[in-house]
KOLDO-127425 format. One record per residue (C-alpha): residue in three letters; chain; y, x, z. Coordinates in nm, 4 decimals. Example, Ala and Ser with C-alpha at 12.3 -4.5 7.8 and 13.67 -1.06 7.14 Angstrom:
<recs>
{"ALA","A",{-0.4500,1.2300,0.7800}}
{"SER","A",{-0.1060,1.3670,0.7140}}
</recs>
This chain:
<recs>
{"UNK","A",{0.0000,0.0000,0.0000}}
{"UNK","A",{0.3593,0.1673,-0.1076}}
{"UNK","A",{0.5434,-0.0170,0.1281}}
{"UNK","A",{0.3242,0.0973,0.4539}}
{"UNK","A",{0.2942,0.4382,0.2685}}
{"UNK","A",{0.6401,0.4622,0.2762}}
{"UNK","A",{0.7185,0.3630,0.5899}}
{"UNK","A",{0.4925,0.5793,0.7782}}
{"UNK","A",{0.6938,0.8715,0.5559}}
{"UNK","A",{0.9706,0.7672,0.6882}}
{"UNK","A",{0.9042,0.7220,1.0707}}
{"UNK","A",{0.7036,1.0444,1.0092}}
{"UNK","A",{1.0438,1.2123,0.9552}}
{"UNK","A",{1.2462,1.0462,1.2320}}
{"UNK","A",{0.9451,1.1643,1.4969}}
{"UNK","A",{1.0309,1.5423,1.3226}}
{"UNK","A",{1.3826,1.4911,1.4002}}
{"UNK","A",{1.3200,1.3910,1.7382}}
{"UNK","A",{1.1393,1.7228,1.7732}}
{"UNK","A",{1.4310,1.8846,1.6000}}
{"UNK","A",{1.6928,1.7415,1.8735}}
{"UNK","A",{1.5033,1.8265,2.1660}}
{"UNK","A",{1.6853,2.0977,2.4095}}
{"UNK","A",{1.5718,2.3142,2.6582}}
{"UNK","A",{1.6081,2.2503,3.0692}}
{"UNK","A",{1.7780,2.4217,3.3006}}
{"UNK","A",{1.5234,2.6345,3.3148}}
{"UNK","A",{1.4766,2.7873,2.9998}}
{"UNK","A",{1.2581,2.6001,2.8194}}
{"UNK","A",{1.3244,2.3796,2.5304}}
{"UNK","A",{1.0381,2.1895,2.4650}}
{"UNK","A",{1.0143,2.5666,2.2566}}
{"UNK","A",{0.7899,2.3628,1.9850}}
{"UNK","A",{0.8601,2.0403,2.0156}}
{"UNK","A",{1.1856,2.1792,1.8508}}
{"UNK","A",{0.9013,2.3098,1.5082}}
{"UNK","A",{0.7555,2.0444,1.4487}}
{"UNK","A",{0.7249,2.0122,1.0708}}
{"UNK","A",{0.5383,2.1107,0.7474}}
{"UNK","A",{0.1999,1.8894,0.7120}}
{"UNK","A",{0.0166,1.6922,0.9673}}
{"UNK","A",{-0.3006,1.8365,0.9930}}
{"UNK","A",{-0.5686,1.6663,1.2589}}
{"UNK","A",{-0.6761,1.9178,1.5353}}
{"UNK","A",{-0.8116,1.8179,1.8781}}
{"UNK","A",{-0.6775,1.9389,2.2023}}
{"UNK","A",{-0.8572,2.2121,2.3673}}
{"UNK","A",{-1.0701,2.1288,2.7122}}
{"UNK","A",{-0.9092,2.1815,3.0208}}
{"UNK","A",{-0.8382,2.5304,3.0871}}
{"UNK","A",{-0.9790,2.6071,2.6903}}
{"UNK","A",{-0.6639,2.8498,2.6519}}
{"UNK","A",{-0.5496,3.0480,2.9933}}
{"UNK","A",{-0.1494,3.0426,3.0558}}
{"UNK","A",{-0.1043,3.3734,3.1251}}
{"UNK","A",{-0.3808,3.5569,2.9877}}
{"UNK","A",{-0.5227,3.4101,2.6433}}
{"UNK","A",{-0.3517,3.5304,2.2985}}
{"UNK","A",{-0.2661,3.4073,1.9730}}
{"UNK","A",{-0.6161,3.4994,1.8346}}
{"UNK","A",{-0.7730,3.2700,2.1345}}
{"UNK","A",{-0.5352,2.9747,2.0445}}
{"UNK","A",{-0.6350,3.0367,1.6775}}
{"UNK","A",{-1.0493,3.0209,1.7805}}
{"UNK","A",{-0.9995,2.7202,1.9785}}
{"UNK","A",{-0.7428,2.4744,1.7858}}
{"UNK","A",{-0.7403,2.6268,1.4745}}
{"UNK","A",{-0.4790,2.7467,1.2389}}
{"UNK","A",{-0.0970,2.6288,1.3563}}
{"UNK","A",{0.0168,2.3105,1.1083}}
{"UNK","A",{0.3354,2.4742,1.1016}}
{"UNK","A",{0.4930,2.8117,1.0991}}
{"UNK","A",{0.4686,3.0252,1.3505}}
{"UNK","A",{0.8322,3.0978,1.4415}}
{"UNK","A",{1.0123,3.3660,1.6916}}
{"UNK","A",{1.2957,3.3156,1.9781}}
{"UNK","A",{1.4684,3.4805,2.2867}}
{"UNK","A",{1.4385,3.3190,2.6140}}
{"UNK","A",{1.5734,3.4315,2.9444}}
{"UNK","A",{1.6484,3.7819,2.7307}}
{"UNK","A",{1.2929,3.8063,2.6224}}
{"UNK","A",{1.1314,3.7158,2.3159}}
{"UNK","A",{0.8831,3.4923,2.2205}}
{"UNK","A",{0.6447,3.3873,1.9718}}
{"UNK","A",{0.5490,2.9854,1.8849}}
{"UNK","A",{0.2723,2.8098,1.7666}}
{"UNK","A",{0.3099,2.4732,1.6683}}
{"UNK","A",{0.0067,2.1838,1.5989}}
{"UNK","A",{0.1498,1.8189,1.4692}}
{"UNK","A",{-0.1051,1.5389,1.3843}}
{"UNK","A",{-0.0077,1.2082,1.2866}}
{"UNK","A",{-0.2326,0.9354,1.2081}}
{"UNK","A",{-0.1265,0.7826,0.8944}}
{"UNK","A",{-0.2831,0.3896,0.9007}}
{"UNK","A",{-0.2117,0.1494,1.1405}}
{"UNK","A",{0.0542,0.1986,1.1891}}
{"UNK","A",{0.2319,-0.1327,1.1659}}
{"UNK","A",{0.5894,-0.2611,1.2325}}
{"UNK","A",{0.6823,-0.3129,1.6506}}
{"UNK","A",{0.3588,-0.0475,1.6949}}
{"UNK","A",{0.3819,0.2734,1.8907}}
{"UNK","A",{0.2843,0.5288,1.6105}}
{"UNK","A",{-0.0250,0.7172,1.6772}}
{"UNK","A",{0.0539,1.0981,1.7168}}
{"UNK","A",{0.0065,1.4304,1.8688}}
{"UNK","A",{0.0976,1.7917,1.9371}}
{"UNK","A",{0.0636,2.0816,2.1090}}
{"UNK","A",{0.2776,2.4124,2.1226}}
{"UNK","A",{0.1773,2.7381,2.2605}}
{"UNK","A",{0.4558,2.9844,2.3159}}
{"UNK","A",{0.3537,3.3796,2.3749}}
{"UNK","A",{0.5219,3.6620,2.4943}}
{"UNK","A",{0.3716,4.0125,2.3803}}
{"UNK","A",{0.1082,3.7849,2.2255}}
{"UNK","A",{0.0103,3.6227,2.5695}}
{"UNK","A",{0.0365,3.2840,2.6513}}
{"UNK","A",{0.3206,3.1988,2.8557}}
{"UNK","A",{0.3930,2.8345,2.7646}}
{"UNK","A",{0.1768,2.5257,2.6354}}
{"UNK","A",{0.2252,2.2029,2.6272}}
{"UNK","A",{0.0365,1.8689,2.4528}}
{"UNK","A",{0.2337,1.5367,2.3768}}
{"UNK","A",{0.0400,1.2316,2.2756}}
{"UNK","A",{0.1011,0.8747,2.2025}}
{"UNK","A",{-0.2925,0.8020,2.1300}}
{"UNK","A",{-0.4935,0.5635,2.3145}}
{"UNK","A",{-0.7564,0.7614,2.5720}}
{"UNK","A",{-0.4924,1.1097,2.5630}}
{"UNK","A",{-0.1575,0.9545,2.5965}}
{"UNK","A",{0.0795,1.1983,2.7982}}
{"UNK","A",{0.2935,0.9034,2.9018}}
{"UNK","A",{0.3979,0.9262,3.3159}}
{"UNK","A",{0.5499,0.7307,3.5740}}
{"UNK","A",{0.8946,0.8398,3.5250}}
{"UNK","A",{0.9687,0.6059,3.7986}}
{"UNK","A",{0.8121,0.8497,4.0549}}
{"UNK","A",{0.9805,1.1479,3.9449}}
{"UNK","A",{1.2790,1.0889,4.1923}}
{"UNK","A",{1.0197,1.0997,4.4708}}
{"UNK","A",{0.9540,1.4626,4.4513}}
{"UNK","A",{1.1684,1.6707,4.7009}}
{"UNK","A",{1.2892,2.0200,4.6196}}
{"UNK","A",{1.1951,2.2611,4.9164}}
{"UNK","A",{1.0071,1.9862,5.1281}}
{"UNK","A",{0.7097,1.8704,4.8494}}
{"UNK","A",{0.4108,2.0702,4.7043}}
{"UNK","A",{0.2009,2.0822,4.3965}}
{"UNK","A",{-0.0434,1.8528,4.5225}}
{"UNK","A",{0.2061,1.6212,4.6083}}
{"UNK","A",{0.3560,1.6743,4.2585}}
{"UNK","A",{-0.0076,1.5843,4.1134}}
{"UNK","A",{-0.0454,1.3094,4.3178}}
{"UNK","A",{0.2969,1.1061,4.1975}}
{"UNK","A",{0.2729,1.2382,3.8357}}
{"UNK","A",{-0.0940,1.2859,3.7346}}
{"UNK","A",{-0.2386,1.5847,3.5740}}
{"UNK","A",{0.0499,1.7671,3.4241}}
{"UNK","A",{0.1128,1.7899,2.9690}}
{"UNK","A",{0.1891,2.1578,2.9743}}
{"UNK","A",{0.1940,2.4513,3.1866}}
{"UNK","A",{0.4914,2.7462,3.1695}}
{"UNK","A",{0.5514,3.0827,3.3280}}
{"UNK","A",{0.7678,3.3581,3.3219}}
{"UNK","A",{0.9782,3.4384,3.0919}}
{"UNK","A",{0.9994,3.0732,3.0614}}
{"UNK","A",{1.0800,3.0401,3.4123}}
{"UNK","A",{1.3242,3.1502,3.5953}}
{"UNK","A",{1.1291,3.3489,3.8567}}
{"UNK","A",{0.8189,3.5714,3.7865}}
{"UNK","A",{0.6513,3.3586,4.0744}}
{"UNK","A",{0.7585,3.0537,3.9650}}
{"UNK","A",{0.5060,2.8070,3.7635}}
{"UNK","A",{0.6417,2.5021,3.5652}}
{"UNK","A",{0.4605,2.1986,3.5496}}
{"UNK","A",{0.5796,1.9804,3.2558}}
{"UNK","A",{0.5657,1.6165,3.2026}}
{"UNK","A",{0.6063,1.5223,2.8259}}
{"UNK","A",{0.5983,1.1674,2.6592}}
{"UNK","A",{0.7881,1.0937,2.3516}}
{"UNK","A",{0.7218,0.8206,2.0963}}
{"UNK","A",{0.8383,0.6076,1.8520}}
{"UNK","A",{0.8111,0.2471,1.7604}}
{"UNK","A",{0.7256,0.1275,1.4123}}
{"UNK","A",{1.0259,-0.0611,1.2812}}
{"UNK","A",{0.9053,-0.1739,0.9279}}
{"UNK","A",{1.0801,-0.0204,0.6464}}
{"UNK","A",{1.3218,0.0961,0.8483}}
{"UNK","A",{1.2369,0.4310,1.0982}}
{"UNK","A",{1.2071,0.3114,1.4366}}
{"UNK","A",{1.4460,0.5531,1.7235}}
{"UNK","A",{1.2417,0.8002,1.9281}}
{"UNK","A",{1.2141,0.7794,2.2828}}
{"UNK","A",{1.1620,1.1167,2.5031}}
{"UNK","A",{1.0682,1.1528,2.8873}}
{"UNK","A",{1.0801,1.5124,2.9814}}
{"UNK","A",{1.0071,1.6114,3.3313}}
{"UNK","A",{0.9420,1.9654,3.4527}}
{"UNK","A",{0.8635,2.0519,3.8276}}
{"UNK","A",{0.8617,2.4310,3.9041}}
{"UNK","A",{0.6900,2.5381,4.2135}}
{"UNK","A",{0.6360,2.8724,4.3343}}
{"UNK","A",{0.3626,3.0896,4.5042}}
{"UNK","A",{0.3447,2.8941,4.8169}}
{"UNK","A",{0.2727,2.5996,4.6224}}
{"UNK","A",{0.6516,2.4663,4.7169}}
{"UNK","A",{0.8628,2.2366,4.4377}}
{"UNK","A",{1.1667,2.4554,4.4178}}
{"UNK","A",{1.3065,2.3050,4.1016}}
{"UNK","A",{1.2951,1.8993,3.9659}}
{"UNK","A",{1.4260,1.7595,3.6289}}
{"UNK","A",{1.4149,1.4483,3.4364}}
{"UNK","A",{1.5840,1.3610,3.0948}}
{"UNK","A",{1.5169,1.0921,2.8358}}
{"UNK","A",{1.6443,1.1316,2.5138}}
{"UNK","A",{1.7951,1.4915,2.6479}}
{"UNK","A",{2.0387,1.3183,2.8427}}
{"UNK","A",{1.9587,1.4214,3.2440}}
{"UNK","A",{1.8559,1.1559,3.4853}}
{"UNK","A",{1.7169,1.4321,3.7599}}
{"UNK","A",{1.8007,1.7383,3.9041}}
{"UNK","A",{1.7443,1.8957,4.1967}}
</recs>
């Protein structure tokens, strides 16, 4: 069907855009990847838990496990050092009809001297969806909660970061991704991001809280 054909096209491009106009937190880290993703939309399935090591696997692991990136692999400079990314997009392209969430994923890995230092997955498909209670973010309290407190509120966490991507070389960022976009017929739906990230450091303490949607800050602590 042209019509459906073109439409997906279309909200294929405003879910790339999206990407596009994501920005980094206060920490450092702008959703490096979700800010790449274009080029083709190639299936690939996200990795078991702990698959790829933050903090120890490289590029050539990433490659073994999930396959060839769908997009360039592009460089940048974060907190003065530099890094390397490698971005996966998958879109499904039926079924996608008008007032629908469209069916999507990604991942990004981001690697400094070729070590992973930064992943994250972001998913709008039934059984992986990263969406979170956003509601519950406020709850977390810098300096008073801990990881597990963190997990408990949140769930199980879309991506993992360390340093250079944090601020502190004991600090680990947990990060809470969900961003999506609505089918609107023949004309491209507007994206919708939740971005949380929740640093806590080698005590297991929350030392650092944000919250935006749509890059505009809710949260911060």
């Amino acid at each position: 069907n042209p019509r459906i054909f073109l439409t997906n096209q279309l909200n294929k491009g405003e879910i790339m855009k999206s990407f596009q106009e994501l920005k980094l937190l206060s920490i450092a880290v702008v959703m490096i990847g979700l800010s790449s993703m274009t080029g083709c939309s190639t299936k690939f399935i996200r990795p078991a838990p702990d698959a790829i090591t933050v903090g120890k696997s490289t590029s050539a692991d990433v490659k073994k496990i999930v396959g060839d990136p769908t997009s360039p692999v592009y460089a940048a400079t974060v907190n003065n050092s530099k890094v390397t990314v490698m971005p996966y997009f998958y879109q499904d392209m039926w079924g996608n009809f008008p007032g629908v969430i469209i069916s999507w994923r990604s991942s990004t890995y981001t690697l400094n001297n070729d070590v992973v230092v930064g992943e994250q997955f972001n998913s709008t498909i039934g059984g992986e969806s990263t969406e979170f209670p956003t509601d519950k973010v406020s709850l977390i309290e810098k300096g008073k909660s801990t990881k597990a407190d963190v997990l408990a509120l949140l769930g199980t966490p879309s991506g993992k970061i360390i340093f250079p991507l944090t601020k502190s070389i004991d600090e680990i960022g947990l990060l809470y991704t969900y961003s999506y976009v609505r089918n609107a017929g023949i004309f491209t739906g507007k994206p919708t991001t939740y971005l949380a990230v929740v640093t806590i450091n080698s005590q297991n303490e929350v030392t650092s809280v944000s919250l935006k949607k749509d890059d505009v800050e809710l949260i911060k602590k």
